[in-house]
C-alpha positions as CSV (number, residue, x, y, z in Angstrom):
1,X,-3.4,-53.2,51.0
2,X,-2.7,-49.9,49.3
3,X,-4.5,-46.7,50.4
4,X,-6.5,-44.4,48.5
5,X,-3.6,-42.2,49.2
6,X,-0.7,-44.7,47.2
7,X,-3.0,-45.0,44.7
8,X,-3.3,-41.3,43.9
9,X,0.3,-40.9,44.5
10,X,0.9,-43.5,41.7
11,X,0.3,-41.3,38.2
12,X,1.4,-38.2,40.2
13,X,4.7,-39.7,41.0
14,X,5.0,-41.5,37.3
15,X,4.0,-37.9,35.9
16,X,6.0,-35.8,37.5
17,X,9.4,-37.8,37.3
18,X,8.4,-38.3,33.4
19,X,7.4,-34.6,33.0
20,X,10.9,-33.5,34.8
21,X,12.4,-36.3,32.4
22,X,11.2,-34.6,29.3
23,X,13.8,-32.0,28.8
24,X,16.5,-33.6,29.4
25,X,15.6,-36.4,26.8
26,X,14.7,-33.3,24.1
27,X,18.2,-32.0,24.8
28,X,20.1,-35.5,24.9
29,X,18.2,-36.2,21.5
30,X,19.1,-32.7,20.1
31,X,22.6,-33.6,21.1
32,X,23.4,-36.5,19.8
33,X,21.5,-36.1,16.4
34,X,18.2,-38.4,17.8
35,X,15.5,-36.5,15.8
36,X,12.9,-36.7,13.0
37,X,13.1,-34.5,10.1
38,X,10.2,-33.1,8.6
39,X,8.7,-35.5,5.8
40,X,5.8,-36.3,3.8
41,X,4.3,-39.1,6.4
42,X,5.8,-36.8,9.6
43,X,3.4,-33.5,9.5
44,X,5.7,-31.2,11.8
45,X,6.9,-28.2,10.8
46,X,10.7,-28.9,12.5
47,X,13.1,-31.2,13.2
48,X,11.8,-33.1,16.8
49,X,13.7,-34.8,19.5
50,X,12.4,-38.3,19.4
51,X,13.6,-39.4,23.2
52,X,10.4,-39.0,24.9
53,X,10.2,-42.8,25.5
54,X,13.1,-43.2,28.0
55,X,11.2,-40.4,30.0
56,X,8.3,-42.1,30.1
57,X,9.9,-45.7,30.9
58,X,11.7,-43.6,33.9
59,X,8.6,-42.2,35.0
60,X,6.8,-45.6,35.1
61,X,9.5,-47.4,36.8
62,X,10.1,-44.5,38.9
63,X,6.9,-44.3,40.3
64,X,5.9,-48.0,40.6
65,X,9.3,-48.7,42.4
66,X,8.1,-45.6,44.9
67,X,4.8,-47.0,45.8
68,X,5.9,-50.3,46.4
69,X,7.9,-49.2,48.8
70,X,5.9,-47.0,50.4
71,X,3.1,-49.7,50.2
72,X,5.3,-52.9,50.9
73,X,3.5,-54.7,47.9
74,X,5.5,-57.4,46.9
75,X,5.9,-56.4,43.2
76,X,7.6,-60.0,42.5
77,X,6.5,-59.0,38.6
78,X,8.2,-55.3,37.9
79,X,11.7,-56.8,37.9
80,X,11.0,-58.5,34.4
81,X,8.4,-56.5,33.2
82,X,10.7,-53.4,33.8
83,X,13.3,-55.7,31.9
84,X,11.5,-56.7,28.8
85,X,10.1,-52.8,28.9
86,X,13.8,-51.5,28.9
87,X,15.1,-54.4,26.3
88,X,12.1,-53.2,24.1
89,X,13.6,-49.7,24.7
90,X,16.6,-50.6,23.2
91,X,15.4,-52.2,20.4
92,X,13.0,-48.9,19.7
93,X,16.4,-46.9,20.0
94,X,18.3,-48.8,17.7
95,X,16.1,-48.5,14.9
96,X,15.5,-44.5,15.8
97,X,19.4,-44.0,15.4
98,X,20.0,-46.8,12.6
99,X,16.7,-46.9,11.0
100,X,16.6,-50.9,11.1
101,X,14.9,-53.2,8.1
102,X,11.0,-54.1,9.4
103,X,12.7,-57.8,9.1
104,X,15.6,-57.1,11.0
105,X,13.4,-55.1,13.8
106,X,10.8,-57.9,14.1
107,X,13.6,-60.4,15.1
108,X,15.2,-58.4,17.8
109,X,11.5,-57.7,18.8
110,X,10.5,-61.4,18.8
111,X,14.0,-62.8,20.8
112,X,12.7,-60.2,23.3
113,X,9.2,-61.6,23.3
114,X,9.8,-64.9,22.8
115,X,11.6,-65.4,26.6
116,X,8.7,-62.9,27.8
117,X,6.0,-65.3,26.4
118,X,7.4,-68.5,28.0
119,X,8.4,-66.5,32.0
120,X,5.8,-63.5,32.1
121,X,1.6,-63.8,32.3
122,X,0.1,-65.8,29.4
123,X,-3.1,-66.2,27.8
124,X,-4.9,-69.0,28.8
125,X,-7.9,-69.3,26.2
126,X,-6.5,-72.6,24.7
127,X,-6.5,-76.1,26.2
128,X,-2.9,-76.7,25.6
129,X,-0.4,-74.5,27.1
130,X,2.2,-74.2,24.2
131,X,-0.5,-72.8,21.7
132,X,-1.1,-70.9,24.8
133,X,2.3,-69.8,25.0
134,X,2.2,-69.5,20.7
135,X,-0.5,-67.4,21.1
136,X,1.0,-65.1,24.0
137,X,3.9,-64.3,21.3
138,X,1.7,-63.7,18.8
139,X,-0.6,-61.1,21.0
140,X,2.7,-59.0,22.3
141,X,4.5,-58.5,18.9
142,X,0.9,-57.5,17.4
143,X,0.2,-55.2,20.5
144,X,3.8,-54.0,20.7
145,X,3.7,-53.4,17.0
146,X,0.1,-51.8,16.8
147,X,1.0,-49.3,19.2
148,X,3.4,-48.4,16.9
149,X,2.3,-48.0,14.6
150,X,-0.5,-45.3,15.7
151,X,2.5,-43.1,17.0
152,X,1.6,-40.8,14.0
153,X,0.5,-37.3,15.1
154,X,0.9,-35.0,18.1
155,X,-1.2,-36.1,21.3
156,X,-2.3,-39.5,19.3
157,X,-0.3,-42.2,20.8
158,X,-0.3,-40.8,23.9
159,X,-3.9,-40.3,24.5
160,X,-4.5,-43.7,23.4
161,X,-1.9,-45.1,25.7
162,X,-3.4,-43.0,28.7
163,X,-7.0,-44.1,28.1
164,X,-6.4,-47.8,27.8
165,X,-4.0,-47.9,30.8
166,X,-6.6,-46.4,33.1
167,X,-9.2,-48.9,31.6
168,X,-7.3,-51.8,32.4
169,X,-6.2,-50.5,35.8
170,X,-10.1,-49.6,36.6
171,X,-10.7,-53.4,35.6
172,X,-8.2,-54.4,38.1
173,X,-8.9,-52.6,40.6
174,X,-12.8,-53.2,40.3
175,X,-11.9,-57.0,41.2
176,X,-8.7,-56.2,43.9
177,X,-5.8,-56.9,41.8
178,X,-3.6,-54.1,43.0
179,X,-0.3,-54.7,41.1
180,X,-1.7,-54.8,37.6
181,X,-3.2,-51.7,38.8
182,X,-0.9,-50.0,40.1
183,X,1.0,-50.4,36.4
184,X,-2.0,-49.3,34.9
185,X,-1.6,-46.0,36.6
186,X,1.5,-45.7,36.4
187,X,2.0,-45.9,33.3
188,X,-0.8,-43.3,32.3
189,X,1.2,-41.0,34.5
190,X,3.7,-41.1,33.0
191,X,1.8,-40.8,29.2
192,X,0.3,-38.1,30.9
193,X,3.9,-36.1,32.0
194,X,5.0,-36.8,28.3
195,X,1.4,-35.7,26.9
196,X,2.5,-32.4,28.1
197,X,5.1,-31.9,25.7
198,X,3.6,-33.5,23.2
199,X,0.3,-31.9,23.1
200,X,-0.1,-30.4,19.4
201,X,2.8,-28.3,18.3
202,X,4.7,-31.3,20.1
203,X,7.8,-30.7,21.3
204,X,9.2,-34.3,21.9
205,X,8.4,-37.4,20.0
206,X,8.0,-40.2,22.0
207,X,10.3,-42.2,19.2
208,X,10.3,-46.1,18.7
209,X,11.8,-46.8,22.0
210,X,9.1,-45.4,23.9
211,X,5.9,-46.7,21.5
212,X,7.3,-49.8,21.6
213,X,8.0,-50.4,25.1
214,X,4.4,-48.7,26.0
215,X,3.2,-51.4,23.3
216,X,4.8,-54.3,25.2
217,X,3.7,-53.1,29.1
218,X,-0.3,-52.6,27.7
219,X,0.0,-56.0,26.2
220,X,1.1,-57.6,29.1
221,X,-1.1,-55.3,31.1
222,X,-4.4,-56.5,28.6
223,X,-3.2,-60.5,29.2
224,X,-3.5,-59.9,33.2
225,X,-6.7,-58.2,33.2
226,X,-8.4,-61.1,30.7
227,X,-8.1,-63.1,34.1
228,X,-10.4,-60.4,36.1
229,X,-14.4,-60.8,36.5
230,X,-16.5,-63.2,36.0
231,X,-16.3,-63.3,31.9
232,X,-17.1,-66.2,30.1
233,X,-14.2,-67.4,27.5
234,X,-15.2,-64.8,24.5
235,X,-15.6,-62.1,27.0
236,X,-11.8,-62.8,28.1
237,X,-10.6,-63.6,25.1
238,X,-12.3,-59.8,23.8
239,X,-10.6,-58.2,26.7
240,X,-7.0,-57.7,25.0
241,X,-8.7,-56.7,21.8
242,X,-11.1,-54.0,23.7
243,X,-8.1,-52.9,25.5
244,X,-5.9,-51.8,22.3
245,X,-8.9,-51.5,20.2
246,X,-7.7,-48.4,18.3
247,X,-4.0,-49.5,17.8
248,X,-5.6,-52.9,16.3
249,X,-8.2,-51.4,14.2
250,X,-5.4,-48.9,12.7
251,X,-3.6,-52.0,11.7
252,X,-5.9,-54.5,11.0
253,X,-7.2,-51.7,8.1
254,X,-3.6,-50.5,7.2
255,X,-2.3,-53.9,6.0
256,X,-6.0,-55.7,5.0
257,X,-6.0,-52.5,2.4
258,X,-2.6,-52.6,1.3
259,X,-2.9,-56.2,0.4
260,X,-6.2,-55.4,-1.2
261,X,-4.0,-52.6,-3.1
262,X,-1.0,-54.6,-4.0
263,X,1.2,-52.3,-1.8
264,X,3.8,-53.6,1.0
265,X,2.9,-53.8,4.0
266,X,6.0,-52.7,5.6
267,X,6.5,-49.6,4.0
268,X,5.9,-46.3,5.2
269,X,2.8,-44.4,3.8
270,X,0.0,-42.0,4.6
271,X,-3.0,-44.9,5.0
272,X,-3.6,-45.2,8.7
273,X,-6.5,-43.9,10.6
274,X,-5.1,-40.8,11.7
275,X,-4.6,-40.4,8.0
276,X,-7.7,-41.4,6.9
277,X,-9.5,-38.8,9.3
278,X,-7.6,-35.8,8.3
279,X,-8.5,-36.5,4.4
280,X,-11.8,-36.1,5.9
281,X,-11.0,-32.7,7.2
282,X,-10.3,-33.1,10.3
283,X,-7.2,-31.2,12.1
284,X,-5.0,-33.8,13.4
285,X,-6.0,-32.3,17.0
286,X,-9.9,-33.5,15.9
287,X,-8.0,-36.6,14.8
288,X,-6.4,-37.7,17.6
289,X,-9.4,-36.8,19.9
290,X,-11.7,-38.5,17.9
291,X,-9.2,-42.2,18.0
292,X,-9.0,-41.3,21.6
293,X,-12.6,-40.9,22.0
294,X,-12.9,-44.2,20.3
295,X,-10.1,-45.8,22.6
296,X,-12.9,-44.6,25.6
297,X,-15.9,-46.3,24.1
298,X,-13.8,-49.9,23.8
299,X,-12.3,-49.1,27.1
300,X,-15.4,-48.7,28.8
301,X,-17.2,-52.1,26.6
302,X,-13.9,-54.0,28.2
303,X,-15.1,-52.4,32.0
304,X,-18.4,-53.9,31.2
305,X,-17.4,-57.1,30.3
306,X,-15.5,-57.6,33.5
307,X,-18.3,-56.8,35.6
308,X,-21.5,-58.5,34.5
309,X,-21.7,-62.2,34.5
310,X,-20.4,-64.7,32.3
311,X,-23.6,-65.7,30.3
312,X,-24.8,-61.7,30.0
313,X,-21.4,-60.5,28.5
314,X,-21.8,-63.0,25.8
315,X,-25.0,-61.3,24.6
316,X,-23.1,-58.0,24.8
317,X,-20.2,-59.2,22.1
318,X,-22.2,-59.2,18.8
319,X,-23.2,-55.0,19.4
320,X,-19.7,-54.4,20.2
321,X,-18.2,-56.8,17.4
322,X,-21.0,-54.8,14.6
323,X,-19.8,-50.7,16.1
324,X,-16.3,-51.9,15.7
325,X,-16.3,-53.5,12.6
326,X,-18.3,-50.8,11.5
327,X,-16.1,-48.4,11.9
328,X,-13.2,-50.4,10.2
329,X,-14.8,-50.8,7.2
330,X,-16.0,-47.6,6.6
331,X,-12.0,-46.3,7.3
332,X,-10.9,-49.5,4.8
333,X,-13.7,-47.7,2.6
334,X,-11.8,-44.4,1.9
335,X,-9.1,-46.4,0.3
336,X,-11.1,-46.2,-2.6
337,X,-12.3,-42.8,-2.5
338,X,-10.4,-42.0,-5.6
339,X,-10.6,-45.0,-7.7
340,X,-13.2,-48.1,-7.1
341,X,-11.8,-51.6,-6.0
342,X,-13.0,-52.8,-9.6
343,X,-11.1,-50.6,-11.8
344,X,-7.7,-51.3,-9.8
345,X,-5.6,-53.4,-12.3
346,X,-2.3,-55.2,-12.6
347,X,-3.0,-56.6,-9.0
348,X,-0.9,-59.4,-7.3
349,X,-3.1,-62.7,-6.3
350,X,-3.5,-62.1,-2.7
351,X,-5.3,-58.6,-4.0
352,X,-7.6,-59.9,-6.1
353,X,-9.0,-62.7,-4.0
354,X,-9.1,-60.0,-0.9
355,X,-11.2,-57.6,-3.3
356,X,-13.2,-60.1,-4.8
357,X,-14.2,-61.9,-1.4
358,X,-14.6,-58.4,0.1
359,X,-16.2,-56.5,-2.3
360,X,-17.4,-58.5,-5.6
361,X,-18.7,-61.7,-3.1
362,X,-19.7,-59.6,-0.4
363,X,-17.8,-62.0,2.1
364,X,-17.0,-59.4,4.9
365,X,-20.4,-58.4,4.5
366,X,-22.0,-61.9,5.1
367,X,-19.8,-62.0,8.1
368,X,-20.7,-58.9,9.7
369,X,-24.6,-59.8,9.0
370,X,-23.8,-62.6,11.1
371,X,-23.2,-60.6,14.1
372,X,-26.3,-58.4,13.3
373,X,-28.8,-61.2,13.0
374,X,-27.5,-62.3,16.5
375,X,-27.3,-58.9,18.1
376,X,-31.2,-58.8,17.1
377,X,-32.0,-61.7,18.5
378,X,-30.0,-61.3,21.6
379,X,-31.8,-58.3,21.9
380,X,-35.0,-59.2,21.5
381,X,-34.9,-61.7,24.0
382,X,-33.3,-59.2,26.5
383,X,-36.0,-56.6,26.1
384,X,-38.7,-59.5,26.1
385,X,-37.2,-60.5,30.3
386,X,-36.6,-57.4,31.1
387,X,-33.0,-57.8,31.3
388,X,-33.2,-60.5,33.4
389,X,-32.1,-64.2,31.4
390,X,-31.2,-67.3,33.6
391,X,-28.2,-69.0,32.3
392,X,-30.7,-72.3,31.7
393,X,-32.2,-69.2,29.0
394,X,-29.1,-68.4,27.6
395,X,-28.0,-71.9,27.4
396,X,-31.3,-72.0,24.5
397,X,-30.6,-69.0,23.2
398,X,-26.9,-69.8,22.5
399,X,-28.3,-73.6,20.7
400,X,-30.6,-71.7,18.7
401,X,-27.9,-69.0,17.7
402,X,-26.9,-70.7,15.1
403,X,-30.1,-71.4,13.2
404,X,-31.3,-67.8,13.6
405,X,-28.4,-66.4,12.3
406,X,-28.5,-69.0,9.1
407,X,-32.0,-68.0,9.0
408,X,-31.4,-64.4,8.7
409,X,-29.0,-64.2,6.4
410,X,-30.5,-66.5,3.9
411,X,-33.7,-64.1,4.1
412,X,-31.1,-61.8,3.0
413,X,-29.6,-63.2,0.1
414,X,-33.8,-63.7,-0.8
415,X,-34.7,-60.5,-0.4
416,X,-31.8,-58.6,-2.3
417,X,-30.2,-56.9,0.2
418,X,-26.7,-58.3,-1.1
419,X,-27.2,-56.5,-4.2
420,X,-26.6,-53.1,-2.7
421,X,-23.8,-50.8,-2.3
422,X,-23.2,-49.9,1.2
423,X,-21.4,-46.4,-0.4
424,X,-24.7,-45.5,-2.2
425,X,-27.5,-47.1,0.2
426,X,-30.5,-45.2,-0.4
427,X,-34.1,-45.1,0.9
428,X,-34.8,-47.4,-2.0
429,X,-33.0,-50.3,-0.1
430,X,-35.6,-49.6,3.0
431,X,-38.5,-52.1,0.9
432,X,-35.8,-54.8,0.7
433,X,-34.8,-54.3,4.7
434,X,-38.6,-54.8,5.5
435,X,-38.6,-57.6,3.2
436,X,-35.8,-59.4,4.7
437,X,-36.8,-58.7,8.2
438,X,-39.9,-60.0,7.7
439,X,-39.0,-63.3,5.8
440,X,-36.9,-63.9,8.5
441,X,-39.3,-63.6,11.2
442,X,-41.5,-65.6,9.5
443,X,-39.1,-68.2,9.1
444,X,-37.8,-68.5,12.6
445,X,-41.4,-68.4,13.9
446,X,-41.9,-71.9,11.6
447,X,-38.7,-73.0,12.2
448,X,-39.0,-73.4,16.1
449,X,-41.4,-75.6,15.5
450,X,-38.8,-78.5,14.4
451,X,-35.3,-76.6,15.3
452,X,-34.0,-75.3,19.1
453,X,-35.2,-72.1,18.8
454,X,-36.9,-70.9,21.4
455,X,-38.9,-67.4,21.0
456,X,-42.4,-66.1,22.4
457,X,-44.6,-64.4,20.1
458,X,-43.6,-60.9,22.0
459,X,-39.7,-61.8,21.5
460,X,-40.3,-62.8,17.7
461,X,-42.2,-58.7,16.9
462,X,-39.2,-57.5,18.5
463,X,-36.6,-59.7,16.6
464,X,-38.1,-58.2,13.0
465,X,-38.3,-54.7,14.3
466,X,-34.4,-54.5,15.3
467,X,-33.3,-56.4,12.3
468,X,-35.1,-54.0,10.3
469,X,-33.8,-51.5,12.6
470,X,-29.9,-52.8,12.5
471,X,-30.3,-53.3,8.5
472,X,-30.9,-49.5,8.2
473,X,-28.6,-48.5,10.6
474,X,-25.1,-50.9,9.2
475,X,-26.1,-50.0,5.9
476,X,-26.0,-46.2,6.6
477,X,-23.3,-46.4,8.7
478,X,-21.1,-44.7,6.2
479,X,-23.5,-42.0,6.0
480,X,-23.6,-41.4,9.6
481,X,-19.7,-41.4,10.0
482,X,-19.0,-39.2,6.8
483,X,-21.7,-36.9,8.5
484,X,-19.7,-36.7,11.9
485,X,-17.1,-36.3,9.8
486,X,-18.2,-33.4,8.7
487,X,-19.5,-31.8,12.0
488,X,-15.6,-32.4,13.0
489,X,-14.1,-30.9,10.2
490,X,-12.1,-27.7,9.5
491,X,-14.0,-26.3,7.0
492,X,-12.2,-24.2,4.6
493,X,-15.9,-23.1,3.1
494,X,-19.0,-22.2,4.3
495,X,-21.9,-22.9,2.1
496,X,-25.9,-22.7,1.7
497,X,-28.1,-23.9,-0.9
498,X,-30.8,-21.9,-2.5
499,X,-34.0,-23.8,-3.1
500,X,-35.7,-26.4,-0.2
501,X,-37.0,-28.5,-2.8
502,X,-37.0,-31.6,-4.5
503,X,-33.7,-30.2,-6.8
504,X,-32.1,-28.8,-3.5
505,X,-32.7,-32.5,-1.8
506,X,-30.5,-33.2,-5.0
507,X,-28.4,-31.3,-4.4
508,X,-27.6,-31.9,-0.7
509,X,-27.2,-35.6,-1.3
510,X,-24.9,-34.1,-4.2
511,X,-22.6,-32.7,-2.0
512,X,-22.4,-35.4,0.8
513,X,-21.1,-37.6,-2.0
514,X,-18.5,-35.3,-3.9
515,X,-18.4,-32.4,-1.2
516,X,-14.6,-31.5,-0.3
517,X,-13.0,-32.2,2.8
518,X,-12.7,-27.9,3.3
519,X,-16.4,-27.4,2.8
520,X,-19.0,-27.1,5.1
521,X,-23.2,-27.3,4.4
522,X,-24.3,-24.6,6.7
523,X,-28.2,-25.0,5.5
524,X,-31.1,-23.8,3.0
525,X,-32.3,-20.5,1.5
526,X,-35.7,-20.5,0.8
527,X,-38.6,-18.1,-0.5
528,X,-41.8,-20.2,1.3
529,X,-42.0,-18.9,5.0
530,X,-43.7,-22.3,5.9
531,X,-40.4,-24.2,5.5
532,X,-38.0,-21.2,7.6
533,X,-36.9,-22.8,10.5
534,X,-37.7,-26.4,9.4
535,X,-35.1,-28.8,9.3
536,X,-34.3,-29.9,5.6
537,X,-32.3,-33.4,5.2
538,X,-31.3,-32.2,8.6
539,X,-30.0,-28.9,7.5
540,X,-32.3,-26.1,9.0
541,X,-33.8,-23.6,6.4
542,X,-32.6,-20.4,7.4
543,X,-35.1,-18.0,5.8
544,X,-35.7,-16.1,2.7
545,X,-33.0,-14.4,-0.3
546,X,-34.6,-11.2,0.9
547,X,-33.0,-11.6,4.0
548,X,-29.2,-12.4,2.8
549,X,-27.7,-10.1,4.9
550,X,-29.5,-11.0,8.3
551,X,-28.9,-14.2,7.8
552,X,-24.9,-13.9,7.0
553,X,-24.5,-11.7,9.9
554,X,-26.2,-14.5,12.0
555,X,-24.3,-17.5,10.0
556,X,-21.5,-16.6,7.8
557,X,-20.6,-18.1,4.7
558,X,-18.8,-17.7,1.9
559,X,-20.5,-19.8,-0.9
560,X,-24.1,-19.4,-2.5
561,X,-24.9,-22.9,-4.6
562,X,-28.1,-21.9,-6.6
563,X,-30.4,-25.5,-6.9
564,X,-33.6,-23.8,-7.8
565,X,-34.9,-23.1,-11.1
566,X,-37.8,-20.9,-10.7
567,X,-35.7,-18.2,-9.4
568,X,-36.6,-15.0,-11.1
569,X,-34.1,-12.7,-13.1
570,X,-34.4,-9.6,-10.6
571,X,-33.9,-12.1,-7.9
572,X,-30.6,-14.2,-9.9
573,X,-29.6,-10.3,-10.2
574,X,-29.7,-9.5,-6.6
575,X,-28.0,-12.6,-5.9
576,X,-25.1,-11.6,-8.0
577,X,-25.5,-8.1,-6.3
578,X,-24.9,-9.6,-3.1
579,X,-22.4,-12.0,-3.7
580,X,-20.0,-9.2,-5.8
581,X,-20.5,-6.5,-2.5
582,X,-19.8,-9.7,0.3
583,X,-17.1,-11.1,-1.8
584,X,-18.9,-14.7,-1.9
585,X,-18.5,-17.7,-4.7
586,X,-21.9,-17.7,-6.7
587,X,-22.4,-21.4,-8.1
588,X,-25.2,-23.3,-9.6
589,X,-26.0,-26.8,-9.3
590,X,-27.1,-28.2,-13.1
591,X,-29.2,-31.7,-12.6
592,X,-30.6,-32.5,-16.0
593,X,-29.3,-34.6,-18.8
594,X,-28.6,-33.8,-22.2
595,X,-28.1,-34.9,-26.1
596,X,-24.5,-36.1,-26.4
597,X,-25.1,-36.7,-30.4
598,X,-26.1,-32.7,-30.6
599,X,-23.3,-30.3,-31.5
600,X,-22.9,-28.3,-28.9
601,X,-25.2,-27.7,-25.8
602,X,-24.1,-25.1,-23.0
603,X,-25.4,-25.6,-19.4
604,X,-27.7,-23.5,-19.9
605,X,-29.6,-25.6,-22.7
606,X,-29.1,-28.2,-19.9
607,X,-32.8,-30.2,-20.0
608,X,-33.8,-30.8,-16.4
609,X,-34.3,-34.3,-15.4
């Protein structure tokens, strides 16, 4: 049995041996010309030692050798795992000093994992035990590869690694599996050790050998704890997934887009989350704390679904299955930020069936509706017991999944909500939401008359309300994220809007479509003393134009947008007054249309709208 004491001992040992590690492998990579130069998809300023790996393989070895010693666990597993981890090493290596061919590299990745898959843990999900074994091969080079492929920017990989090692190594030791671990911490020691170095301006990379070694241990790692708790066979066959959720996410959206795109999939380029985020203006610190952040939340949803009972963590899949999917759409999304999936042309096949299923057909959609309409019902009937279902109740509930969730989606199609745009979802939409949610309440209530559906009168009010609720909050998801986005961001410019109005609502929903990733909304300027302090499409009015200075002492900014038109010309004058002595950008947002067949027509002949 290991002590409290071994098992604090574990990450400090791993960290410390990795930690002293790390400048020897910056010097042996120096030396022997190991390093990355600086390039468009590799945002440092310098060439960068990329040896960081090996120093983290020592640490982990290091430091789970130690403790079993000091322990006397029989670790009858570290001999191969260390083995596969070292062989994966060298493979990383090779293609850091050789730059190998993505075909090339997959092979000596897959001779590697193919003797892995057949001697080390396997998944079990599948009743015969070579799919099992297929399907073991299939999850290590994808987990192995993900990892990977996240190994981006400074602190990213890393953080990810750290967070999803302690998550399975909380999983295992929640149910007394001390060797998995054991691994778990030490290897997010020894991340740790190497975090230190590589914590933005990083001065190690961890380089292929050491992503894809850490890839191969968490796989492994995620395939042990699937077997822990008392989860039913989604909730273990979720595990892995939940585990690496990032890493998967990044690449599941990498190469779905590239193929929508008609670019390789192999090739380098500047379209993965981390990517994706800074576009948004984010630093690539904000970056990588917001994919670790989201590494936390999965981490956590795998913790839960270890520790509640089989039939309960099956209700729990469909909220986690909509938040994730959620937020890989809405990163597949900004793909098309510059040009719309229906103007792309001269696309391969495989393109135009993925953007006509995805986007035109509204397939993904469909699919993700599916997990809505069940996560509505499952909670509905959750909230109506208090929490508390028997498995004969879920047993029902599972029966009469299937007809609810045909149900609710065909009240969709009915009610028009497939003939939005999730981009542009507007308040407009909310009629068709209450629509559908009501059509479908209607029609399950009727429907359990002949079908298995089982549903109390109580369970069915709640059912509408949260498939009401759920519609709203999937369609403006986007919304939500571009607004955290925001909060996130560097912002380059500070901005307020004159006029709380119906032309400065305009205007604010203006600027969340088209604002750049360098500016920030700060809030309104406004003459009526009713609306100061007031919150305005959640921006707060700060007060009046005769108190410009006040308020820019109290909130800086650097931009003035003008959206009202009433404004007076002593008052447009002291606004240019103010903006000449403060050195701020004086702009005016135009919302009118005008007569193209006429001459010429100035912005100022604008007609308002």
């Amino acid at each position: 049995m290991t002590t409290g004491f071994e098992i604090a001992l574990t990450p400090l040992s791993a960290f410390i041996v990795a930690a002293a590690m790390m400048p020897v492998a910056k010097a042996a990579g120096v030396r022997f010309g190991i390093i990355a130069q600086p390039s468009s998809d590799r945002p440092h300023a310098k060439p960068t030692a990329l040896l960081g790996g090996l120093a983290v393989m020592a640490g982990l070895i290091a430091a789970i050798g130690f403790v079993g010693i000091l322990s006397g666990l029989p670790y009858h597993s570290l001999p191969w795992l260390a083995g596969f981890a070292v062989a994966m090493c060298l493979v990383g290596l090779l293609d850091d000093i050789v730059d190998l061919r993505p075909r090339h590299k997959l092979i000596l990745e897959l001779a590697a994992i193919c003797i892995l898959g057949g001697w080390g843990p396997q998944l079990d999900l599948l009743p015969y035990h070579s799919l099992n074994i297929a399907l073991t091969i299939f999850w290590l080079i994808t987990a192995t590869n993900a990892f990977n492929l996240i190994d981006g920017i400074d602190g990213l990989a890393a953080g990810v690694g750290i967070v999803a090692a302690l998550s399975i190594a909380t999983v295992a030791g929640l149910h007394q599996h001390e060797g998995t671990m054991v691994v778990g911490l030490a290897l997010a020691g020894a991340l740790a050790g190497f975090m230190v170095f590589n914590f933005p301006p990083a001065s190690i990379f961890m380089g292929d050998e050491g992503a894809l070694a850490v890839g191969l241990v968490l796989g492994v790692l995620s395939i042990q704890a699937s077997r822990y708790g008392e989860g039913s066979l989604p909730a273990r066959m979720a595990m892995p997934l939940l585990a690496l959720m990032v890493p998967l996410l990044d690449t599941v959206t990498v190469t779905v887009t590239r193929l929508a795109t008609g670019n390789p999939i192999s090739k380098r380029g500047l379209d993965h989350s981390h990517h994706r985020l800074t576009r948004l203006g984010l630093s690539t610190r904000s970056a990588a704390a917001t994919l670790i952040g989201l590494q936390a939340i999965a981490g956590g949803c795998a913790i839960a679904l270890t520790v509640v009972p089989g039939y309960d963590a099956v209700l729990l899949l469909p909220f986690m299955v909509l938040f994730f999917a959620l937020v890989a759409l809405f990163l597949m999304d900004r793909s098309f930020d510059g040009e719309s999936p229906g103007q792309i042309e001269h696309l391969p096949a495989i393109a135009r069936i993925i953007l006509s299923f995805g986007y035109k057909r509204r397939f993904v959609e469909l699919i993700l509706d599916v997990a809505l309409v069940a996560a509505a019902y499952f909670g509905a009937m959750m909230l109506r017991f208090d929490f508390d279902l028997s498995i004969a109740q879920v047993d029902q509930m599972l029966i009469g999944l299937p007809w609810v969730v045909m149900i609710g989606c065909g009240a969709f199609l009915v009610a028009g909500v497939y003939r939005g745009i999730w981009r542009y979802t507007g308040l407009a939409e909310g009629v068709r939401f209450v629509l559908a949610a009501m059509i479908a309440g209607l029609t399950v209530k009727l429907a359990s008359a002949l079908l298995p559906i089982t549903i109390s009168g109580a369970a069915l009010v709640v059912f509408v309300i949260l498939l009401f609720n759920f519609l709203v909050a999937t369609r403006w998801s986007f919304h939500v994220f571009q607004r955290i986005g925001r909060f996130l961001a560097h912002s380059a410019r500070r901005l307020v809007i004159v006029g709380a109005d119906a032309r400065g609502a305009a205007a604010v929903q203006h600027l969340h479509s088209t604002i750049g990733a360098g500016a920030e909304l700060l809030g309104l300027l406004d003459d009526d003393s009713f609306k100061h302090g007031k919150l305005f499409h959640g921006y707060p009015v700060l007060g009046s134009l005769d108190n410009l200075g006040a308020i820019m002492a109290r909130t800086p900014f650097d931009e003035i947008v003008v959206a009202q038109e009433t404004l007076s010309a002593t008052q447009l004058a002291a606004l240019e007054s103010f903006t000449l002595s403060h050195r701020v950008t004086l702009r005016r947002f135009w919302l009118g249309v005008t007569d193209m067949s006429a001459p010429a027509i100035s912005d100022r002949q604008l007609t308002t709208a």
